[in-house]
C-alpha positions, 0 to 999 in steps of 0.5 A: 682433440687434435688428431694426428698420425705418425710418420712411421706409418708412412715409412714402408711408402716413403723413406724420406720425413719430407716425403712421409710429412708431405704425404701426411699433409696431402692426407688431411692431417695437420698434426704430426708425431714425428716417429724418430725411432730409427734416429742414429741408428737405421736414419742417421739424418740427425746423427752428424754435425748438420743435424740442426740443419737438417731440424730447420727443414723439418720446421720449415716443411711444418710453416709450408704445408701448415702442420703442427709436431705434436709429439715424437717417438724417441729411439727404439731400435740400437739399444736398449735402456736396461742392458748393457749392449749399446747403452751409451749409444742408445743413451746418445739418441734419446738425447739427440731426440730429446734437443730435436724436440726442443727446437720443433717446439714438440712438447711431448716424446714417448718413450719406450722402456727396456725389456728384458725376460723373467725379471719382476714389475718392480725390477723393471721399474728400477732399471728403466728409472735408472736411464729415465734419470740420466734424461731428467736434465735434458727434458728439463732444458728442452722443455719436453715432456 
């Protein structure tokens, strides 16, 4: 079992990933979840053309203090998969987290499906499936699950 904690939880403390992933190794963790649920949105740190950049010194911070990625959290603010406020953006930085992934080598992303009141089980599923669809080539390039 690999236990890991998320970056997130550092991020009332500590407003930088260097500074959470840092804090996350001085706590005895050597397996991270790479929380990049603000990506694009409250962070724009992976938003611009130096995106990759900014992904190099997120691997070069894992090989110093010796930790692993393990998992991601894929965007959950500025947007929403089954509405149509903002889907082409929210659409834009599942993608950018999902090539993100690809270059840390972190395998797995959550993903949190859209809401929206009084509709059915089956209803939701179709909806969500719709946006889940448009990432399928994505993950599938990246090798991400």
């Amino acid at each position: 079992m690999k236990i890991a904690t998320s970056t997130c939880d550092f991020s009332s403390y500590f407003f930088t990933y260097e500074e959470q992933i840092r804090e996350i190794a001085k706590a005895g963790f050597k397996y991270v979840d790479l929380s990049l649920y603000e990506v694009n949105v409250v962070n724009k740190t992976f938003s611009d053309e130096g995106w990759l950049d900014e992904v190099q010194k997120l691997k070069d911070l894992a090989s110093e203090l010796n930790i692993t990625y393990v998992q991601a959290h894929s965007p959950g603010k500025g947007g929403d998969p089954i509405k149509e406020d903002n889907f082409d953006a929210y659409l834009k930085a599942s993608i950018r987290v999902i090539e993100i992934c690809g270059e840390l080598g972190i395998k797995n992303t959550v993903y949190h499906g859209g809401m929206l009141r009084d509709i059915g089980k089956e209803e939701w599923f179709e909806k969500n499936l719709v946006f889940v669809k448009l990432l399928l080539p994505y993950l599938e390039e990246h090798n991400v699950n």
